[in-house]
C-alpha positions as CSV (number, residue, x, y, z in Angstrom):
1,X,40.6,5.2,-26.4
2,X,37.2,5.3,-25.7
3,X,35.6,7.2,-22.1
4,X,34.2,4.7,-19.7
5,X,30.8,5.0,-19.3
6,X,29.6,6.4,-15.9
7,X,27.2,4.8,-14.2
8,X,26.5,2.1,-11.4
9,X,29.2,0.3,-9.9
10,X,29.9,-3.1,-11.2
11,X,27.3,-5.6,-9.3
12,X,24.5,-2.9,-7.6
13,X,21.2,-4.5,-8.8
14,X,19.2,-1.4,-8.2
15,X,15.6,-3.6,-8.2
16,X,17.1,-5.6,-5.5
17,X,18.5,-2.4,-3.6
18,X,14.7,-0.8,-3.9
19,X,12.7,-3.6,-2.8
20,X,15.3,-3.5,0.3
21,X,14.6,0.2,0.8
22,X,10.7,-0.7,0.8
23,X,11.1,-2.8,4.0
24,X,13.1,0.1,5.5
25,X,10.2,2.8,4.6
26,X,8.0,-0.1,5.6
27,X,9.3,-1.1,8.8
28,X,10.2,2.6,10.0
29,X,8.0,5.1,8.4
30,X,10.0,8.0,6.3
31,X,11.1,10.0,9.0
32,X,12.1,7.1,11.3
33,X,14.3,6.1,7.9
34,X,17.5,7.2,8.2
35,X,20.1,8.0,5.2
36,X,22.3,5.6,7.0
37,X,19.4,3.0,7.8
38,X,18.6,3.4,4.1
39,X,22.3,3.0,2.5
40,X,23.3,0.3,4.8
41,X,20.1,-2.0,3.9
42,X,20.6,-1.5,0.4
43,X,24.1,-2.2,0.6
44,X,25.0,1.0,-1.1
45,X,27.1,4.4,-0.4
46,X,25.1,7.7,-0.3
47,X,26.3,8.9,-3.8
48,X,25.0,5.8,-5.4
49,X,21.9,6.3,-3.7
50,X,21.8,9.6,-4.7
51,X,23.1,8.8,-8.5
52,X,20.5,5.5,-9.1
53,X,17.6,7.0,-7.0
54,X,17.9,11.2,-6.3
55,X,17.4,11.9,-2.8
56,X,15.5,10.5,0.2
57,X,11.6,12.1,-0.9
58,X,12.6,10.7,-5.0
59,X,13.6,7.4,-3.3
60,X,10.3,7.1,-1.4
61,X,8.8,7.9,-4.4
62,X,10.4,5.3,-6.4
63,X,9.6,2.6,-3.3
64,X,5.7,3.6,-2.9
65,X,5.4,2.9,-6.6
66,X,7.6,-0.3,-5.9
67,X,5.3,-1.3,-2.8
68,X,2.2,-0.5,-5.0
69,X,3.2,-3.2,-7.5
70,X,4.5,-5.9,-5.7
71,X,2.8,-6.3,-2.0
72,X,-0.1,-4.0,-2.4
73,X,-1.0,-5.3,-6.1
74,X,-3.7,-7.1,-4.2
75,X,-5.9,-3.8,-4.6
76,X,-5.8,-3.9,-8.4
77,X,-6.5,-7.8,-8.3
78,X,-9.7,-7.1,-6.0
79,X,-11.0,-4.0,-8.3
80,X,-11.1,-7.1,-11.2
81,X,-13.7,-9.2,-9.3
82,X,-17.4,-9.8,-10.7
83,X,-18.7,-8.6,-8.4
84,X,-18.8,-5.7,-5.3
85,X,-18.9,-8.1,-2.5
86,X,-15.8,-9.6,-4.1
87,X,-14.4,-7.2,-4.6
88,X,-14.6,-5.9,-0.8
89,X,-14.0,-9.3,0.3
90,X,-10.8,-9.6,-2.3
91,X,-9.8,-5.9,-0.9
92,X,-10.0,-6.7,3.2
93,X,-8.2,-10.0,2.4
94,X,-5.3,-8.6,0.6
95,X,-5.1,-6.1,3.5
96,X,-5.3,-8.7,6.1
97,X,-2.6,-11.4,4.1
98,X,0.2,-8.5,3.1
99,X,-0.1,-6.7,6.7
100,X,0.2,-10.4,8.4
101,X,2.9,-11.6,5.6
102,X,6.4,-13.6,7.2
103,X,9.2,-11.9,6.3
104,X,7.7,-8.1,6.4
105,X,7.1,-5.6,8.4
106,X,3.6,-5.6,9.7
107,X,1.1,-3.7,8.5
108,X,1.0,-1.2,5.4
109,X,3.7,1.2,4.1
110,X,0.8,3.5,3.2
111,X,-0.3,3.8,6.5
112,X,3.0,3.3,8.7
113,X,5.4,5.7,5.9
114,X,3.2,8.3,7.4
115,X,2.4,7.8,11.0
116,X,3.8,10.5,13.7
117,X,5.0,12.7,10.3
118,X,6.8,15.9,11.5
119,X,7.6,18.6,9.6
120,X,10.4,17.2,7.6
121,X,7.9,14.3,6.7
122,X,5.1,16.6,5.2
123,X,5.9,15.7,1.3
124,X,5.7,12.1,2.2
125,X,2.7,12.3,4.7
126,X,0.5,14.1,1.9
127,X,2.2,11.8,-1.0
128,X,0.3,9.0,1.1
129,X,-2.4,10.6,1.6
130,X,-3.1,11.2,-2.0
131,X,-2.1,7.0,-2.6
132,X,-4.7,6.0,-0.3
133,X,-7.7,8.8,-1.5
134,X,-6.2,7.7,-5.0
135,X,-7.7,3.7,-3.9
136,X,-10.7,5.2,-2.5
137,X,-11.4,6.2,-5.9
138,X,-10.9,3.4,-7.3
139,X,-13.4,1.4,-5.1
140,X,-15.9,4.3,-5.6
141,X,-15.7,4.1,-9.4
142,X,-16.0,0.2,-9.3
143,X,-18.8,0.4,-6.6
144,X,-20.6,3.0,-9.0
145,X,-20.7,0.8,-11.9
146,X,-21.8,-2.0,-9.7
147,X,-24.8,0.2,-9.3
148,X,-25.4,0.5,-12.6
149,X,-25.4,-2.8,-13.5
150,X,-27.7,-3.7,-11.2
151,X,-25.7,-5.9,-8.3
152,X,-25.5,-3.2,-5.6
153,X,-29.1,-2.1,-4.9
154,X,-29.8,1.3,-6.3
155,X,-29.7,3.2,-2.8
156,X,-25.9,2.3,-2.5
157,X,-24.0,4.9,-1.6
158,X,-20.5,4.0,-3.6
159,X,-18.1,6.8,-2.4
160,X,-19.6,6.0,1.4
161,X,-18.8,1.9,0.4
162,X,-15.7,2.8,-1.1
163,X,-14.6,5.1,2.3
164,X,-15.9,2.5,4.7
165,X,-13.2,-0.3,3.3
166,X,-10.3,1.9,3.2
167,X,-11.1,2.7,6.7
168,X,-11.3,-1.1,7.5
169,X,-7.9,-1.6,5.9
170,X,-6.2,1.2,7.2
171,X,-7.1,-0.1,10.7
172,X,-5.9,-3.4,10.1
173,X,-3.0,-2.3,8.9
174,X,-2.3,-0.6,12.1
175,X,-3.5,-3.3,14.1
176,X,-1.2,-5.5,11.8
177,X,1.5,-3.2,12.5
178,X,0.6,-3.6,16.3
179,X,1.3,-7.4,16.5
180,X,-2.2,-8.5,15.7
181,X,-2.7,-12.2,14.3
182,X,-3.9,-13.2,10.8
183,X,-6.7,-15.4,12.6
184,X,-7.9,-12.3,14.6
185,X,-7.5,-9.8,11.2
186,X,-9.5,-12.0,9.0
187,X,-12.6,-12.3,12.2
188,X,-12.1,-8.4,11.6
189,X,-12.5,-8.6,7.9
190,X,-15.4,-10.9,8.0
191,X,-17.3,-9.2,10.4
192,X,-16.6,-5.9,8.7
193,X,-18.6,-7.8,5.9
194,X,-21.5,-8.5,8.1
195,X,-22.6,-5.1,6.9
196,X,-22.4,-4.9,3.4
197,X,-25.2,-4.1,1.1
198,X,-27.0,-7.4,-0.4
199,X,-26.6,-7.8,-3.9
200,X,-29.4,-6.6,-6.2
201,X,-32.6,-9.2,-6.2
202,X,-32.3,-11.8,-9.0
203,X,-28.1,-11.3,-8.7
C-alpha cells in the first residue's frame, strides 16, 4: 500500500490564496495584517498557511513579488518605452491607474505595506525600502542610457530624474490611498511632467 502524499488539502489553489493575501497586505499594511485577517481572506487554516507559504515575513515576501508582477508590472512596461519622457509619462500613469484601480485597495502596497512600521514591521519596512530604491535604479539606468543616446540633453542628471518620479509616485500612491480621484491624480502626473527635461535637439 503506498503512503499518501502530504501536501495541500484537496481544492486550496495557493495562486488564488496569494493574490487574496496581496489585497490584505495592500489594504492594511504588514503590521495592521493580522494572522487571522490573513487566514480568513485566503480561506485557509494557519498550518496551511504556514505549510504552502512559511510564516507571515516569507508570505509578504511571496505577495510583494506577486504585487510586483501583476498590478505593479506597469514599471517594467514603462522602463520599455523609446523614449525618457515615455517612459516617465508610462511610469506616473501606471502609478496613477493601479493606485485609482476598482476593486483594490488604494494606493501602492510598496508604500502602504510600510507606513506607521513598528518594531515588529522592521524586516518588511526595509524589504520595501530596498523594492522601491531597487525601481529608482531602474529609472536611473534607463535615464542614463537615454543620455547617451542623445534624447535627454547631456546636463541630465539621471539618478536626480529617476528620484524625482519615484517621489511623484510614492505621493500619489498615498494620495490614492487617501481617497484621491483618478481625474485629480493624472492633473498631478501631468503637471509633474511640466518639468521634465526636453528631449535632445533634432530628437
Amino acid at each position: 500500500m503506498q503512503n499518501k502524499p502530504i501536501g495541500r488539502p484537496r481544492g486550496f489553489d495557493a495562486d488564488e490564496a496569494l493574490d487574496r493575501a496581496v489585497l490584505v497586505f495592500w489594504a492594511q499594511g504588514y503590521e495592521g495584517a493580522s494572522l487571522d485577517d490573513l487566514t480568513g481572506a485566503m480561506g485557509i487554516t494557519r498550518t496551511s498557511m504556514y505549510r504552502a507559504f512559511g510564516n507571515k515575513d516569507e508570505l509578504f515576501r511571496k505577495a510583494l513579488t506577486r504585487y510586483t508582477e501583476g498590478p505593479a508590472s506597469y514599471v517594467g512596461g514603462a522602463l520599455t518605452q523609446p523614449t525618457a519622457r515615455e517612459v516617465a509619462t508610462a511610469f506616473l500613469a501606471g502609478a496613477v491607474g493601479t493606485g485609482t484601480e476598482p476593486g483594490t485597495p488604494g494606493g501602492c502596497l510598496g508604500v502602504q505595506g510600510s507606513l506607521a512600521a513598528g518594531e515588529s514591521g522592521r524586516g518588511a519596512r526595509d524589504l520595501l525600502a530596498a523594492w522601491r530604491e531597487e525601481g529608482v535604479a531602474h529609472l536611473r539606468d534607463r535615464f542614463r542610457r537615454a543620455v547617451d543616446e542623445g534624447d535627454l540633453p547631456a546636463g541630465s542628471d539621471p539618478g536626480l530624474l529617476a528620484r524625482y518620479l519615484m517621489t511623484v509616485a510614492n505621493g500619489i500612491a498615498v494620495q490614492a490611498a487617501g481617497g484621491a480621484t483618478r481625474d485629480d491624480l493624472q492633473q498631478v502626473a501631468a503637471m509633474a511632467l511640466l518639468t521634465w527635461p526636453p528631449a535632445a535637439r533634432g530628437r
